[in-house]
N, C-alpha and C positions, 0 to 999 in steps of 0.2 A: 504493500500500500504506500510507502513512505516512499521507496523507488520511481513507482508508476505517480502521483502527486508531484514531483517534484519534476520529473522530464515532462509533463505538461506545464509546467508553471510560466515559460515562455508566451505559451496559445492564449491560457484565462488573462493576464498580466492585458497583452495586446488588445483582446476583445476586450476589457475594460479600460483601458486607455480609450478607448475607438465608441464608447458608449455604444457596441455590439449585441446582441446578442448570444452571449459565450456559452457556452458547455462546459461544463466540469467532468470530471471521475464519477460514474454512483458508485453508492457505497452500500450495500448490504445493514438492513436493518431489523436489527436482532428484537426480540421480545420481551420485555417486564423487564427494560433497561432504556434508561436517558443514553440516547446517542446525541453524538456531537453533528449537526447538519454540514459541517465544514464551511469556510470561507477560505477566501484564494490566498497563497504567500505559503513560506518555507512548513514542515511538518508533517505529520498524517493529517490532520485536519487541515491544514492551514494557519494564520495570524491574525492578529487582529481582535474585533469584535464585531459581534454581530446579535440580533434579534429576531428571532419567529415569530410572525403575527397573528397570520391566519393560515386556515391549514380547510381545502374542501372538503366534502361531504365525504368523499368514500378514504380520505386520509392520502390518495394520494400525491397531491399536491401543496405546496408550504411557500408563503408570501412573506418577505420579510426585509432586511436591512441590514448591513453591512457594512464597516469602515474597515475600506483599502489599508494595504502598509503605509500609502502615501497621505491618507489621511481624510480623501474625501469619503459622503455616505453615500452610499448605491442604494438603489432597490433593484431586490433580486425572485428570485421563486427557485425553489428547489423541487423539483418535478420525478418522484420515484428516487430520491435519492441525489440527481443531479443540475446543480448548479448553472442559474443563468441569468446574467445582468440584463432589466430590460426597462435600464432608466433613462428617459425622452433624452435625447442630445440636448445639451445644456442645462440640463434638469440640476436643480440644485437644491439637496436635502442637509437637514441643520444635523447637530450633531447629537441633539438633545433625542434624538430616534432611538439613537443606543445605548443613551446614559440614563433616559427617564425610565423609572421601574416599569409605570405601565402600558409605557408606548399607546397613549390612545390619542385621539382627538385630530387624527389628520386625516383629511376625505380621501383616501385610498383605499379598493375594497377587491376582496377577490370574489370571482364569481363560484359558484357554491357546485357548480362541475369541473371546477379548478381550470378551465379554456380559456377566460379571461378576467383581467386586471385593469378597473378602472381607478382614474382617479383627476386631482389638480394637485401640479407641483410649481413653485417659483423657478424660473427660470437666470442663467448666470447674466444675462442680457438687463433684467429689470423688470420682466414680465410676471407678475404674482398670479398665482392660480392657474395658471394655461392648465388646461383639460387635455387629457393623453387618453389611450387606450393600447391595449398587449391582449395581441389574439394572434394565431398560426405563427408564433413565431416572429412578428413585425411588433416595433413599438410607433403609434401615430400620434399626431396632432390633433386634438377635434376643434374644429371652426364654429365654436359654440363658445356664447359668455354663459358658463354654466357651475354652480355649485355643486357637483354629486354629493350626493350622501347613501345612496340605495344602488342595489344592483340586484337582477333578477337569477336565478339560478343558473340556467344557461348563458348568461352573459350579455341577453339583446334587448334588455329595456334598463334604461337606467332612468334615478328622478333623483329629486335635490331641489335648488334654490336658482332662479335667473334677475339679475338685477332688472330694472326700467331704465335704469340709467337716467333718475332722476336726482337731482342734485339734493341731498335732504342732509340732516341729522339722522333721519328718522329712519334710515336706507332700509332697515329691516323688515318695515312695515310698507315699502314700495315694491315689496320685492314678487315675484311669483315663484309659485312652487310648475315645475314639471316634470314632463315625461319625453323621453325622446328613446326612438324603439324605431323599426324599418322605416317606418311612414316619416318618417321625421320629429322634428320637435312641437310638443303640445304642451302649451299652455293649462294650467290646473287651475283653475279664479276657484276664486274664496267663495265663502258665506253671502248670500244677497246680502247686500250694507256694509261689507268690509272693504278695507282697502290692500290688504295682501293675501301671502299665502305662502305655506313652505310645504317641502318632504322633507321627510325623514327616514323613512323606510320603504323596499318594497315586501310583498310576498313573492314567496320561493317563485312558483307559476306566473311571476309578473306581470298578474291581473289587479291589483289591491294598492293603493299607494296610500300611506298613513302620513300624517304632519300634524301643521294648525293652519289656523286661517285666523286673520287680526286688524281689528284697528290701531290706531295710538293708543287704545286706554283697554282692550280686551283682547286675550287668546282662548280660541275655543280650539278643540281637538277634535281633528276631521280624518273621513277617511276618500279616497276618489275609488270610485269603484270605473276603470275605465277614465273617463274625463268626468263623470257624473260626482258633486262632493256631498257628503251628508257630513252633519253634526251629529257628534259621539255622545253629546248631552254633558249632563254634571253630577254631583253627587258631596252632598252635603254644603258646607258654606263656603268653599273655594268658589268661587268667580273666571279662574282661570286652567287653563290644559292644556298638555301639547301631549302627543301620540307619536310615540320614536321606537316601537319594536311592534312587532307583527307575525303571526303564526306564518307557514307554508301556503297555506290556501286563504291568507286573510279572514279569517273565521273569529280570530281571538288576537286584542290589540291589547297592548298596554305603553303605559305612560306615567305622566308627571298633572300632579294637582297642588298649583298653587294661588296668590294671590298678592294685589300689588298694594288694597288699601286695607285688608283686615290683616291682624297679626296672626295668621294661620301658618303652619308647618307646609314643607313642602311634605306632599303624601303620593305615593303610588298606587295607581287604577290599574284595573283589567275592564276590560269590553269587549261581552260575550252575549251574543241572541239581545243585542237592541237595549242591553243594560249596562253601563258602567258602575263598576263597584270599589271603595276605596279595599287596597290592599290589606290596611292594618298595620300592627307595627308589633314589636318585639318588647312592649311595655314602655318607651318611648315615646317621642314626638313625630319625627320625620322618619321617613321610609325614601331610597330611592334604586327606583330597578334599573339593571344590569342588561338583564339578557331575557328570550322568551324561547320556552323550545320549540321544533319547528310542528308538532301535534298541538301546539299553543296548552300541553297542559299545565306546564310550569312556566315560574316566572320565576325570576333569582335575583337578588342586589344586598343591601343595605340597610338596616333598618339601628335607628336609635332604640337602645336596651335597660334592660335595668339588672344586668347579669354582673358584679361584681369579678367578675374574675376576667373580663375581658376589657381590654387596653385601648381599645380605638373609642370615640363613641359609637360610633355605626359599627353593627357584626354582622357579618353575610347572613344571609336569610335564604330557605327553599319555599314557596308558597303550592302550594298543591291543594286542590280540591279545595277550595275556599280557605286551608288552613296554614295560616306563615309559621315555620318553627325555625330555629336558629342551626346555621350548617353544621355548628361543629365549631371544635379547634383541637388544635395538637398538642399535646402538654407541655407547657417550655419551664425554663427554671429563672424566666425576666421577672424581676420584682414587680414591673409594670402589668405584667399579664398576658394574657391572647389575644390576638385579633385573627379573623380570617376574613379575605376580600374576595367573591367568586366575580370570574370573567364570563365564563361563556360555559354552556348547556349543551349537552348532545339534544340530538331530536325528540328520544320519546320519556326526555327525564333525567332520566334514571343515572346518569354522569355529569356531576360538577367539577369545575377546576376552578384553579386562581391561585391565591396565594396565603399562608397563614405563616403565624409568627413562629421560629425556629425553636425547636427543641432549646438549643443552648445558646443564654446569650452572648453576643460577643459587639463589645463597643465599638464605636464607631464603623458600625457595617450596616445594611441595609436588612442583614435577623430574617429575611421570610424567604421562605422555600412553600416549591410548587408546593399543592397538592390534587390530589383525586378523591371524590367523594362519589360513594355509590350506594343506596339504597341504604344511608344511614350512616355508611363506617367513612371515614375518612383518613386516607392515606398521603403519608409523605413521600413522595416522587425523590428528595435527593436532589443532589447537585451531581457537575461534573469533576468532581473533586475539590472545589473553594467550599462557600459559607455557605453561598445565597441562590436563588434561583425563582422563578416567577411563568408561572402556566398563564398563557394568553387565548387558546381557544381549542377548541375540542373536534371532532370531525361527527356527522350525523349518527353513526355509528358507536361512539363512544371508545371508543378503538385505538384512536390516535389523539393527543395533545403533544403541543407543540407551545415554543414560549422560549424564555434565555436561563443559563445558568453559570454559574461560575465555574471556570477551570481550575487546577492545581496552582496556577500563579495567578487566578482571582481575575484574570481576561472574562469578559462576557459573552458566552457563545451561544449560539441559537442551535437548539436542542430541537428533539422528536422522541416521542417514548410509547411503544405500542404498545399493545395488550395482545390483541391477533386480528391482524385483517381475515377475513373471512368471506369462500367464497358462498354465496346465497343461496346458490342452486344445489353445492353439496351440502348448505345448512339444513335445506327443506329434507331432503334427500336422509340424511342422519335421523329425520324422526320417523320415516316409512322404514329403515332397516330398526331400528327400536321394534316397530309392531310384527316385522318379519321375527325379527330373533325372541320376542316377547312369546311368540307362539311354539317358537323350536324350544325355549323354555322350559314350556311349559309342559311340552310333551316330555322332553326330560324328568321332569320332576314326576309325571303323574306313570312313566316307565318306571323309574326308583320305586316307586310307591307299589306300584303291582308287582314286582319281585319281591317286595318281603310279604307282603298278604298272599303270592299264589305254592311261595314255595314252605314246605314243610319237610321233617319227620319221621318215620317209620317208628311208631315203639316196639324192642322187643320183649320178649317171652314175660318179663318183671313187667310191662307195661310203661316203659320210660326209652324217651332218645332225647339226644342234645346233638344238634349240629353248630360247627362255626362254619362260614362263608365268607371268604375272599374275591370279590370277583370285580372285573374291569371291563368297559365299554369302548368303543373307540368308531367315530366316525371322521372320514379324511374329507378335509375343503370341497366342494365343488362349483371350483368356480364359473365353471358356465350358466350354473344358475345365481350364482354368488349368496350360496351355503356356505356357510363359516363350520371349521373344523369340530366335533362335540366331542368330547370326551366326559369320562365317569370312573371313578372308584369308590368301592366304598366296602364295608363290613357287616356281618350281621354275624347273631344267633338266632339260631330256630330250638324250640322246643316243645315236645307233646306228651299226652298221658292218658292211654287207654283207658277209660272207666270199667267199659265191657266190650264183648267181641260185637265188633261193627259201629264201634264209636270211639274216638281219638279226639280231645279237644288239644289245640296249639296254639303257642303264642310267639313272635318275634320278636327282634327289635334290631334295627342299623343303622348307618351313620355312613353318610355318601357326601362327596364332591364332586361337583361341573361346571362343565367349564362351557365356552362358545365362544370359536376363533379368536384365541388369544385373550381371553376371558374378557371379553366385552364383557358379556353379563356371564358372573359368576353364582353356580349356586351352594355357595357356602355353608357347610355342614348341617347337612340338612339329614334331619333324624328322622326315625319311621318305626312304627310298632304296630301289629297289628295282631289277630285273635281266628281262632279258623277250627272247624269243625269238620272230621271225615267221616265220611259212610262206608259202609259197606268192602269192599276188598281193602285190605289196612296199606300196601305197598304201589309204586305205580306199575311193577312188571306181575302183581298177584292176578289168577283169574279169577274171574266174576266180574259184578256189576258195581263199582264205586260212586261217590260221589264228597263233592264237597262244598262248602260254604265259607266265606271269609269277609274279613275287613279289615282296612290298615287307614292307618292317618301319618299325615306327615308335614313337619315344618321347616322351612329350612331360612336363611335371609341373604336377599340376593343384593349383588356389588354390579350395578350397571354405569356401564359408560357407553353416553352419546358423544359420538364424532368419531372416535377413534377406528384410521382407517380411511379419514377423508380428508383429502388434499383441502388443506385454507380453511378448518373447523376445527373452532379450542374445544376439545374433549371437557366435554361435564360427568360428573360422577354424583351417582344418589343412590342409595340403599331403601330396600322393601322387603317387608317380611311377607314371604309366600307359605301356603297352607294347602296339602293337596288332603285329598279322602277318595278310596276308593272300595268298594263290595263287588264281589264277583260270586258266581255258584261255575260249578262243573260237574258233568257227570264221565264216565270212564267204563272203558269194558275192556276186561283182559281176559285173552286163551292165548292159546298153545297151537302152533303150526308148523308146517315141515318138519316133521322132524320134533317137534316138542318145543321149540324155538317162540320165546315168550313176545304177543305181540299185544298192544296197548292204543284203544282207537280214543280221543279224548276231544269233546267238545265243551268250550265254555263263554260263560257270558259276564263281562265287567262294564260296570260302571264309574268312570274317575271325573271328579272337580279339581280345579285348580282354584285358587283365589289369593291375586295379589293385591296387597294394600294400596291405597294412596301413597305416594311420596312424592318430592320435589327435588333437582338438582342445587347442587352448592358450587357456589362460585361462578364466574366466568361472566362473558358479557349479554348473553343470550341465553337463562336459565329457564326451565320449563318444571310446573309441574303436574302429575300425573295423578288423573283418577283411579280408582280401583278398578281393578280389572279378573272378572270369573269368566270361567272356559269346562264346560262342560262337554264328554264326548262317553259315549257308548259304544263297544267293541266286541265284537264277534269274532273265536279262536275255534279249528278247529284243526287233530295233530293224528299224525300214525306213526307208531314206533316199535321197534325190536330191539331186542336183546340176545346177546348172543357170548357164551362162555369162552373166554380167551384166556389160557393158561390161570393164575390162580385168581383171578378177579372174573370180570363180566364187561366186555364192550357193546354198547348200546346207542343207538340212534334215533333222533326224529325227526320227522319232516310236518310241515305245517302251514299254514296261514291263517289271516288275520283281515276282517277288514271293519270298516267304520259302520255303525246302525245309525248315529246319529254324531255328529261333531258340529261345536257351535263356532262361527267366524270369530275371527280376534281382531279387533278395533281396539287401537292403542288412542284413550282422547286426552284430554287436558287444555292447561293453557299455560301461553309463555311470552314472551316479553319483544317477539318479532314481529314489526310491524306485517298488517294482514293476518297475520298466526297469532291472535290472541286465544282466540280460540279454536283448537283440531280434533278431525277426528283421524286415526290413520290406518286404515284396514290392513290387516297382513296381505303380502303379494304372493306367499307360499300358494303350494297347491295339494294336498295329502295324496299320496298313492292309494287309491281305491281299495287296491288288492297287495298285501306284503310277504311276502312268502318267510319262511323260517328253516335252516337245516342247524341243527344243533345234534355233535356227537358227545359220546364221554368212555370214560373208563372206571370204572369203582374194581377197588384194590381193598381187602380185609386185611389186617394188620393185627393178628389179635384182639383185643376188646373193640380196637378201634377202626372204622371204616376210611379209606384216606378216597377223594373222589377229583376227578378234572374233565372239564366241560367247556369245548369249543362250539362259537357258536357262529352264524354267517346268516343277518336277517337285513331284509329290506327294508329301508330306513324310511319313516314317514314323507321324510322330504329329501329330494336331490337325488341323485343316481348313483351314490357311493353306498355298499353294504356298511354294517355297522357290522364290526368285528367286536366279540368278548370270549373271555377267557375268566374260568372261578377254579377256584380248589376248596376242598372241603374237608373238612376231618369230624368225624363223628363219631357218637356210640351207640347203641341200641340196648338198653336193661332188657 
C-alpha cells in the first residue's frame, strides 16, 4: 500500500494542482473498524487533514474536505474507497472546513445516490456564492443567482433561496425561494400577502419542497407541493416557523417554532396529516432539531434538560412516536459531565451518530468522540489513534458513518466505519432459506424422536432387558437443490419388563445433536424419552402375530443463524426452544421360510409434532423476529425382513418404505426491521419425497450375558437426492 501511494503521488499532486478531477488508490474497507479515507501526500494514507461530511444512501459514496501539503482546502468525494478532487477552478474554500468540529452551515450537498454534488463556493476572482454542480465526472458552473440549500435524491431538482436583487436591508424578506429541475428554474411565491419566500429542504422523490414564507414582521412554515404553497399552521403561542427537514416522500416535516415579540423559547415541530405538533422538551425550555429520518418516523436534535449529570445545556434527544427521550451518553471521568450532540439519522430510525463527550478527560482538547447509537445502546466509535473524533452523517442503511478523527500525531483525518454493507436480494433470500432449513429441522428433530419411541427391548426368560444405543446419521450437501449437509449423533437407553406372556411394557431415554450445513441451525442436545407397550410375539424375528404401541417426547434448543453462506449478509444469530411429540402403533407377523429362515413382515402408523417457540435475533443491522412455529405430519411404514445365522451371531436384513398421510406446509412468519419486510410470511421451497424407500442390514453377536449388535443403514432422505447414511452399535442384556 505504502509503495503503490507513493509512485502515484506524482498523478493526484498534478490533478490537484490542475483543479482536475483526480483519482486516487481504493483502498479496501474493513468492518467494525474506523478506516482512514486517505488524503493525497507522502504515507499509507496520505498528509494532511481532512473531513467526511456526507456519505449517500447505500454508503457508497463520501463528500468531504481536505487541506493539500501546500495548504489550500479542496472539496473532494471518495467514491468506493477512491479519491477525487472536484473543486470548480478557482473555487476557494476557508480553512475553518477542517478545523471546525462540526463542519456544518455551508450550502454544499451530496445527492443521496451519491451521482451528484451540488453547491455555492466563493471564488479566488471575488465572486461569492457562484453555484457549481459535479455529475459524470465534470465539475460546472451554473448561470443561476441561486442559494441551494436542498437537493433531491437523484441529483435533478435542486431548491434554496434567489435574490430580487432589490436593494434593501431587509434582503431576506425580498428574496424567493425555488426550484430548478429539467424544465428550468421556478419561482416558489409565498403566502397570498407576503412578500418573500425560502427553501430549505427537498424530499428524497423531489416532489415536496419545505421552507417559510415572510413579511418584515412574520415567518410562517410552508410546504410547495410542486409550485403549489400551503401553510403548515401553528401550535401554541409562537407567532413564528420555519420548516428545514423533511421525510423521503414529504409526508412528515419538521422545524423551528419561535417568536420575535413574546419571550417564548425556540421549540421544535413535527407536521404530520395537516397537524403540526410542538416536539416537547427534555424538562427544559428550548428544543432544537437536527435531522428527520427518511420514513419521517424520527426526528433527533437538542433539547434543554434538567438531567444533572450532563454538561452542555442542550442533550441530544431521539423523538419517536410522539415520545422525546434523551440519546444517551458515554461515561466520562470530566468533572463537568456528559454531553452528546446527534448529527444525522439512518432512514428507518433505528441508527444515530454524532458526537458525545470522551471517556477521559484530557485538557485543552476538543474531549468528544464519534459515536453510534442503536435501539437504545450507545457506542463509542474511537479515534484513529489521537483523542478526538466527530460522526457527521450516517448512510440510509445504517451501515456506514463517516465524519473526522484524530491520528496518532493528533492530524484530523476523514474516517469511514462500516458495520456491513449488504446485499438486498441475498438479505431477502436468507429468510426463504430460514423457512427451507426451519422445515429440514424439523424433520430432524421429529426423526430423533421416533427412534427412541419405535425402538425397544426383548426381555428374557427373568422378564428384564436393558439396551445402550450408539448411533449416527449422516446426510451429504446437495447442492443442486441447495440442501445443506444434516448430520446427527446421539445416545440412548432402552429398557423393558415383561408382566406376562404377551405383554412387555418399555421405556427410553436419549440425548442427540444436529446439525444443518455447517450448523446454521443447530439442534443442541436435544433429549427424548419415551414409554411403549408390546403384544403379542415378544422379539422382532419371533413367529406369530405382534404388535405395538408407543410415545416419546422431546426437547431440544436450537442455535440458528441467518445469512450465513450469503455473499454481503451480516449473519444474525437467535436461539429457540423446540419441542417434538410423537405416538405411533405397529403391528408384525413373523414365520419361518426356506428352509426355516426367520422372516418379519411389519407395518406401522406414527404421528409427530414439532413446535418451535417464538424468538428474535440479536445484534446486527437488520434483526428479525420470529413467531412460533408447529409442523405436524403423519406417516405411513411398511418393512420385510430376514434373518439369517452367520457363524456365532445372526445376520439380518430389511427393506422398506415410508410415505406421508398427511404433512403440514412450513411458513416461517414474523417481523423485522427491512424496509417493505416489516412484516413476512416465508413458505418453505422444499418439496418431500412422496415415497422413501429404507435398506437397513445388521449383525447381532452374543457375548455371554451380553448381546453386542451393529446396524447399517441406507434411506431416502425426505428432501434432496443424497441417501442419509447411519451406523448404531448396541450392547445389551436380556434377564
Amino acid at each position: 500500500m505504502q509503495q503503490r501511494q507513493t509512485g502515484n503521488l506524482a498523478i493526484i499532486m498534478a490533478c490537484l494542482a490542475a483543479s482536475a478531477a483526480c483519482p486516487a488508490l481504493a483502498q479496501d474497507i474493513p468492518d467494525g473498524e474506523m478506516t482512514d479515507l486517505g488524503t493525497p501526500g507522502e504515507g499509507e494514507f496520505g498528509a494532511g487533514t481532512g473531513v467526511a461530511v456526507q456519505v449517500s444512501d447505500d454508503g457508497s459514496t463520501v463528500m468531504g474536505f481536505i487541506r493539500q501539503p501546500g495548504g489550500s482546502v479542496r472539496l473532494v468525494i471518495w467514491r468506493n474507497g477512491v479519491l477525487t478532487d472536484i473543486t470548480p477552478a478557482d473555487g476557494f474554500l476557508k480553512d475553518f472546513l477542517v478545523t471546525s468540529p462540526s463542519v456544518q452551515g455551508l450550502p454544499i450537498f451530496l445527492s443521496g445516490d451519491g451521482s451528484t454534488v451540488l453547491g455555492a463556493m466563493d471564488r479566488t476572482d471575488g465572486n461569492l456564492g457562484v453555484p457549481f454542480r459535479f455529475r459524470d465526472g465534470t465539475t460546472i458552473n451554473i448561470d443561476q443567482a441561486i442559494i441551494p440549500r436542498g437537493l433531491s435524491a437523484d441529483g435533478n431538482v435542486v431548491v434554496g433561496s434567489t435574490s430580487l436583487d432589490i436593494p434593501d436591508m431587509q434582503a431576506r424578506f425580498l428574496a424567493r425561494a425555488f426550484r430548478l429541475d429539467a424544465n428550468g428554474l421556478q419561482i416558489l411565491d409565498p403566502l397570498s400577502g407576503d412578500t418573500s419566500s425560502g427553501g430549505s429542504a427537498i424530499s428524497a422523490d423531489g416532489r415536496v419542497t419545505v421552507g417559510f414564507s415572510a413579511t418584515d414582521s412574520s415567518v410562517s412554515a410552508v410546504r410547495w407541493v410542486g409550485t403549489s404553497v400551503e401553510d403548515l399552521g401553528s401550535v401554541g403561542n409562537h407567532d413564528l416557523s420555519e420548516a428545514f427537514l423533511v421525510s423521503a416522500d414529504g409526508s412528515v416535516i419538521a422545524g423551528r417554532l419561535y417568536s420575535f415579540n413574546l419571550p417564548l423559547p425556540n421549540r421544535g415541530f413535527v407536521w404530520r396529516d395537516g397537524i403540526m405538533t410542538d416536539l416537547g422538551t427534555l424538562g427544559g425550555a428550548q428544543t432544537f432539531v437536527e435531522a428527520i429520518s427518511a420514513d419521517g418516523s424520527t426526528i433527533i436534535g437538542r433539547s434543554e434538560h434538567t438531567n444533572p449529570a450532563v454538561d452542555t445545556p442542550a442533550q441530544g434527544f431521539v423523538w419517536r412516536d410522539g415520545v422525546m427521550q434523551e440519546i444517551g451518553y458515554l461515561p466520562t471521568d470530566n468533572a463537568r459531565g456528559a454531553y452528546t450532540i446527534p448529527r444525522a439519522v439512518s432512514g428507518d430510525g433505528r441508527v444515530i451518530v454524532g458526537v458525545a463527550r470522551a471517556p477521559v478527560t484530557l485538557e485543552g482538547n476538543f474531549n468528544g468522540v464519534a459515536f453510534r447509537w442503536e435501539d437504545g445502546v450507545i457506542e463509542n466509535l474511537g479515534t484513529l489513534g489521537g483523542h478526538s473524533s466527530y460522526a457527521t452523517d450516517v448512510s440510509t442503511d445504517g451501515t456506514t458513518i463517516v465524519g473526522w478523527a484524530e491520528n496518532a500525531v493528533f492530524e484530523r483525518r476523514p474516517f469511514i466505519y462500516r458495520t456491513q454493507m449488504q446485499d438486498f436480494s441475498n438479505l431477502i433470500a436468507s429468510f426463504a432459506r430460514q423457512a427451507d432449513e426451519a422445515e429440514i429441522v424439523a424433520e430432524q428433530q421429529q426423526l430423533l424422536t421416533r427412534q427412541i419411541g419405535a425402538r425397544t427391548c426383548t426381555p428374557g426368560e427373568a422378564g428384564f432387558c436393558l439396551t445402550a444405543r450408539g448411533f449416527g446419521l449422516r446426510t451429504a450437501a446437495d447442492q443442486g437443490t441447495g440442501i445443506g449437509r444434516r448430520s446427527a449423533g446421539a445416545i440412548s437407553l432402552h429398557g423393558a419388563v415383561r408382566l406376562f406372556e404377551g405383554l412387555a411394557l418399555g421405556a427410553a431415554w436419549g440425548e442427540a445433536d444436529s446439525g444443518v450445513r455447517g450448523d446454521r441451525q443447530s439442534e443442541r442436545t436435544q433429549r427424548a424419552w419415551s414409554v411403549s407397550a408390546d403384544l403379542g410375539a415378544a422379539s422382532r424375528w419371533e413367529s406369530g402375530i405382534g404388535g405395538r404401541l408407543w410415545f416419546a417426547r422431546s426437547t431440544n434448543r436450537l442455535e440458528l443463524t441467518r445469512g450465513a453462506g450469503f455473499e454481503n449478509v451480516q449473519p444474525l444469530t437467535g436461539t429457540a426452544r423446540q419441542t417434538g411429540k410423537a405416538y405411533g402403533a405397529e403391528a408384525r407377523l413373523g414365520f419361518e421360510a426356506f428352509g426355516e429362515t426367520p422372516l418379519t413382515a411389519r407395518i406401522a402408523v406414527a404421528r409427530a409434532t414439532t413446535k418451535r417457540r417464538a424468538y428474535a435475533e440479536t445484534g446486527g443491522d437488520y434483526p428479525a423476529s420470529y413467531d412460533a412455529l408447529s409442523i405436524d405430519r403423519t406417516i405411513a411404514q411398511a418393512t420385510f425382513g430376514a434373518a439369517q445365522p452367520l457363524g456365532q451371531g445372526t445376520l439380518w436384513f430389511e427393506l422398506g418404505g415410508e410415505t406421508d398421510l398427511e404433512s403440514d406446509p412450513v411458513v416461517v412468519s414474523g417481523a423485522s426491521e427491512i424496509p417493505g419486510m416489516e412484516r413476512f410470511a416465508m413458505p418453505s421451497g422444499l418439496e418431500r419425497h412422496k415415497l422413501r424407500g429404507t435398506m437397513i442390514a445388521g449383525y447381532a453377536l452374543p457375548l455371554g450375558a451380553l448381546d453386542l449388535g451393529l446396524e447399517v443403514s441406507a434411506v431416502t432422505p425426505a428432501y434432496g437426492g443424497r441417501w442419509q447414511t447411519g451406523v448404531s452399535i448396541t450392547v445389551g442384556a436380556a434377564l
